[in-house]
N, C-alpha and C positions, 0 to 999 in steps of 0.2 A: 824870508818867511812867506809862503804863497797865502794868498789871498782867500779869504771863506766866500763859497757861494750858497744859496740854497734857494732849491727852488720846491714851490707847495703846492699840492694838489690833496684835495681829499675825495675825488671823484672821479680822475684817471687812473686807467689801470698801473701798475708798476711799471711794465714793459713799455707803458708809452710810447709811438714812433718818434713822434715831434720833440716832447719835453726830455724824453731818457735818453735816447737813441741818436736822437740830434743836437738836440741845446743842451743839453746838461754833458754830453760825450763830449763836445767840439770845444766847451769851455773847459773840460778836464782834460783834454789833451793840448788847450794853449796854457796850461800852469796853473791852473786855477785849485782849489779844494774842494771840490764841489760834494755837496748833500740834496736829498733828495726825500722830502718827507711824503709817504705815502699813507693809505687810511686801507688794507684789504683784507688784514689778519695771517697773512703770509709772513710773515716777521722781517728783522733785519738781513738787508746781504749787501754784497759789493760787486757790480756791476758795473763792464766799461770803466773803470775807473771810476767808478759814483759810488758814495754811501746811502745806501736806500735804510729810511728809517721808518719804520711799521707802528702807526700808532692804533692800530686793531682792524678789526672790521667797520667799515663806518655805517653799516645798519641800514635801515629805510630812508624814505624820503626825508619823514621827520628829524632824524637824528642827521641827516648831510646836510640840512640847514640850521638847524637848530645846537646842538649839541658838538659836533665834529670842529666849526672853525674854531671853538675854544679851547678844543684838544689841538691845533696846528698852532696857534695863538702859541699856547703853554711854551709849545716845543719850538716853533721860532725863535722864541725867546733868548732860549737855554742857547740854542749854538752861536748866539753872536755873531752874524755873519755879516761881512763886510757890505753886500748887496742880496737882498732879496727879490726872486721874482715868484709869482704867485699866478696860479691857472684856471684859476675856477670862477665864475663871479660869485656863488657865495662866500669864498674867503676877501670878498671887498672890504668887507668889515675888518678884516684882519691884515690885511695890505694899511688900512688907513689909520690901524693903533699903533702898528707898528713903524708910519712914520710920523705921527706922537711923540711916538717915544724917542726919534731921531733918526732913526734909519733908514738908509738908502731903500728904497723899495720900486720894484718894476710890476706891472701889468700886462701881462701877456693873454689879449684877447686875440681868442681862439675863434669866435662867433659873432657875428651883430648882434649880440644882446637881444636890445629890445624886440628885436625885429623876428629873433626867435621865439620869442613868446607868443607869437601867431601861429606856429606850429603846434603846440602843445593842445594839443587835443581832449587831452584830459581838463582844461581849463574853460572854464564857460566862456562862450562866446565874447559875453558883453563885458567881462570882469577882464578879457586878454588888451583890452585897451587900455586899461584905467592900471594894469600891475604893465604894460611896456614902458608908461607915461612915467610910474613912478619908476621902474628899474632903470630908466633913460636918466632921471633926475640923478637919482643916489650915484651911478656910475658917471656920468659928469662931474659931481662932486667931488669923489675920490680920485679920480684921474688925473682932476686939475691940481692935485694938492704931490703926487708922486714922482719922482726922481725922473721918469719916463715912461714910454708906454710902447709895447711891443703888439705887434698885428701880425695875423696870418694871410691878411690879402691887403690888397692896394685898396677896396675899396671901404674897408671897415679903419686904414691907417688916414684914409681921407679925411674919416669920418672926426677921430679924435686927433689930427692937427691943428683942428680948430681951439683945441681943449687942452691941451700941454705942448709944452714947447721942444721936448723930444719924442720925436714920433720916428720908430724905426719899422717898416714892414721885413719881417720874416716870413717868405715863401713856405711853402708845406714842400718842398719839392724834394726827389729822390734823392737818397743817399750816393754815391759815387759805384757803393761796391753793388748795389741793386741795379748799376744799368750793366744790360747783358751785352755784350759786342754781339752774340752769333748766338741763338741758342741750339745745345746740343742735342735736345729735346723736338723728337719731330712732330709738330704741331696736326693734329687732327682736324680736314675741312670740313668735318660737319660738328667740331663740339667749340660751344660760346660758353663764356666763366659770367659770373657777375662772382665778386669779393667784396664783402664789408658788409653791415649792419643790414638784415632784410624787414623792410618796412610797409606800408600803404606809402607814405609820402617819396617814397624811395623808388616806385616804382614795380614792387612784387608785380602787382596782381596783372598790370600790363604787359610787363617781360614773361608770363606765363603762359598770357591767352595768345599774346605774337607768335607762337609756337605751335598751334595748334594745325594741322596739316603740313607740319612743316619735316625733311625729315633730317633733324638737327636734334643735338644733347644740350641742354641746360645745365651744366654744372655750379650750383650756386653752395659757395662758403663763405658761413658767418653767423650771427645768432640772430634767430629769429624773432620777433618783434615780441611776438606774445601766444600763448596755443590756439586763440579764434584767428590770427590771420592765417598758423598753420594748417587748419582745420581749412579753412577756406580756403585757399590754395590747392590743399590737397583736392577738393573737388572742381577745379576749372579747370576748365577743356586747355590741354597742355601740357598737366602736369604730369602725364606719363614718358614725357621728352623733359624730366627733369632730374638731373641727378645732387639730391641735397645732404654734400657731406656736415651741413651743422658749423660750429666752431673748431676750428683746425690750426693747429703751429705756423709759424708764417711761411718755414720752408714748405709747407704742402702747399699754402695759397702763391707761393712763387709757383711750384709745380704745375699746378693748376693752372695759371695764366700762361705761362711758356706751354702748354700744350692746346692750349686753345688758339683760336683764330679769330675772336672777335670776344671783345668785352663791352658787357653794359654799364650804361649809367645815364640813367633816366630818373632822374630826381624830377617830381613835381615844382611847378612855379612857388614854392612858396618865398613870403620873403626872406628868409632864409638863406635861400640856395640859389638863386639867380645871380649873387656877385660872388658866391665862394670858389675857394680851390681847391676843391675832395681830392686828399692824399691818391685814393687809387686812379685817375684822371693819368696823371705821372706817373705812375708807377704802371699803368697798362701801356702808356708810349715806353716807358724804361724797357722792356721787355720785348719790344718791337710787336705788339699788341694793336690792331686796328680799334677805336673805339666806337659805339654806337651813341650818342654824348643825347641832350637834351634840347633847343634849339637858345639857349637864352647867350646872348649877344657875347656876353664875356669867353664860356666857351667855346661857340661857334671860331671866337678869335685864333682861339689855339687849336681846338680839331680840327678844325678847316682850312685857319690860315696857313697850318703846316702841313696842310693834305693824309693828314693819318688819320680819317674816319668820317661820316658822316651825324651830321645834326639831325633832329629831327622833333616832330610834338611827342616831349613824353606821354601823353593821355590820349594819342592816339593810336590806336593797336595797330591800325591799315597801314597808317603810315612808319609804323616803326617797324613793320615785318617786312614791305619796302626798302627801309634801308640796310635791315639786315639785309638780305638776298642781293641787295645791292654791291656791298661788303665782301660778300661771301660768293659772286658768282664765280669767281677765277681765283685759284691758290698765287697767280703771280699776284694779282691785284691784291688778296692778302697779303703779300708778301715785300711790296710797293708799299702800301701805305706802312704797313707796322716798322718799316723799315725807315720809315721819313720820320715817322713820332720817334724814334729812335734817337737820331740822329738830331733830334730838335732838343731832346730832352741832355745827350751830351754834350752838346755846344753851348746849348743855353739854361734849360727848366732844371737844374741839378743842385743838391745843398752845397756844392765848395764855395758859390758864391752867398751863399747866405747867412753861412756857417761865418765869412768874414766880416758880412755885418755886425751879428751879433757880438763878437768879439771885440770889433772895436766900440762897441756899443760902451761895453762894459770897461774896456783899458780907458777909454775918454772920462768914463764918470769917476775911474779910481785915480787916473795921471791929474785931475780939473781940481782934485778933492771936494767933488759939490756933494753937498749936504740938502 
């Protein structure tokens, strides 16, 4: 009788890269039962071999913390599953009734917590210290008390080693069938992609003005922050070298990147983002992609250590339109480095080996029978 898994989110999308795509795919293709409770209003379906289960829309701010994890609660419940893993920090609460009540339960932190709380702009200044102190506390708490605890980088699994005694880091790194051997797509030397979430902390407003006499295309997909930074964008010198398809299917943002010749990702210092490992980082070396990266030591280690891109100061515009031109002077030297991140990312930066961690994560805690 195979084994029940389920994993909880009430703040990721369904399609998830990480938890659907990756960790919840790779446990159902080692035998597992796997479920998948989601909160979007899109109802049930079955997916990769996953049961995606739709407990509605989960509504505002208010209601994704307040209201939603007792709707995931309820329904954890009901399926009995041999091991839970859980993605959100507000469902902590619901990670730590649930093992209450006895069951196996994982924490798969996706972010430094605390540490993201300094980003959150919408939070007053003086009040982001006093809720990271406490959010630092309550997640200590729970951690210490769960079956194990799952990380998206080495340097947030550092953090909670000290806090549980199974700590396993899971890479965010490319799927097998996303790295391209050769693309058949001939890459355009004047247009550059940025993919994913367009932000202030992320970089917009710099990737726009770096443009500005340049004669290069900006092709940027993903959803936009909010209408005052699109408004604002709209008017900085650049944005007429900008082509912004919005939120697009993943095949178009593959597209997209296999036809460009340089990708950014210029994420601000915040603390947040100086130890992380942004899914597209990998997935622009997957594609044989040169990247334009940010200068913070972690990545520097991989764009530079494996020669597929240059560093540089995200906030500064002079020097980031330097290393583009840098990048971009010669189609071989494009051609060179996207071919090195390549080549780095199938030897080494790829999910076969991550996908075995996790795996044995899970066969160790059902073969140990720990409770």
């Amino acid at each position: 009788m195979k084994k029940r898994i389920a994993h909880l989110t009430s703040a990721h999308p369904r399609h998830d890269i990480r938890i659907l795509l990756k960790e919840c795919a790779s446990l159902a293709k080692a035998g597992f039962e796997v479920f998948m409770v989601v909160a979007d209003g899109a109802g049930d379906e079955e997916k990769v071999g996953v049961q995606l289960l739709d407990l509605g829309h989960r509504g505002g701010r208010w209601s994704r913390f307040f209201i939603m994890p007792w709707k995931v609660w309820a329904k954890a419940r009901k399926l009995n599953a041999d091991i839970y893993q859980f993605h959100d920090p507000e469902l902590l609460i619901v990670g730590l009734l649930l093992r209450l009540e006895g069951f196996r339960v994982i924490y798969d932190s996706h972010e430094d917590l605390p540490r993201q709380i300094y980003s959150k702009h919408y939070i007053p200044l003086w009040l982001r210290n006093v809720i990271s102190f406490c959010v630092e506390i309550f997640e200590n708490f729970v951690s210490r008390r769960l079956i194990a605890v799952v990380t998206a980088t080495p340097h947030i699994g550092k953090r909670f080693s000290h806090i549980n005694r199974t700590v396993v880091v899971v890479n965010n790194y490319p799927l097998e069938q996303e790295i391209v051997a050769k693309s058949l797509r001939k890459r355009d030397p004047k247009q550059i992609c940025y993919t994913g979430g367009i932000t202030r902390v992320r970089g917009a407003l710099e990737m726009v003005r770096a443009l500005q006499g340049l004669d290069v295309k900006l092709v940027m997909a993903g959803p936009m922050e909010n209408q005052q930074l699109k408004s604002e964008l709209e008017s900085t010198p650049g944005w007429e070298n900008v082509c912004y398809l919005g939120s697009v299917e993943r095949a178009r943002v593959f597209e997209v990147m296999e036809t460009s010749s340089l990708g950014f990702l210029l994420y601000h210092p915040e603390p947040n983002h100086t130890d992380a490992q942004p899914n597209k980082l990998f997935e622009y070396m997957a594609v044989g992609l040169p990247v334009l990266a940010s200068h913070f030591d972690l990545w520097r280690s991989i764009v530079e250590g494996y020669d597929a891109g240059v560093c540089v100061d995200p906030q500064n515009v002079d020097e980031i339109r330097k290393g583009l031109l840098k990048i971009l002077e010669s189609e071989k030297n494009i051609e060179n480095m996207g071919e090195r991140g390549r080549n780095a990312v199938e030897a080494h930066l790829n999910w076969g080996s991550e996908e075995k961690k996790l795996v044995q994560l899970y066969q160790s805690i059902l073969e140990r029978g720990v409770r």
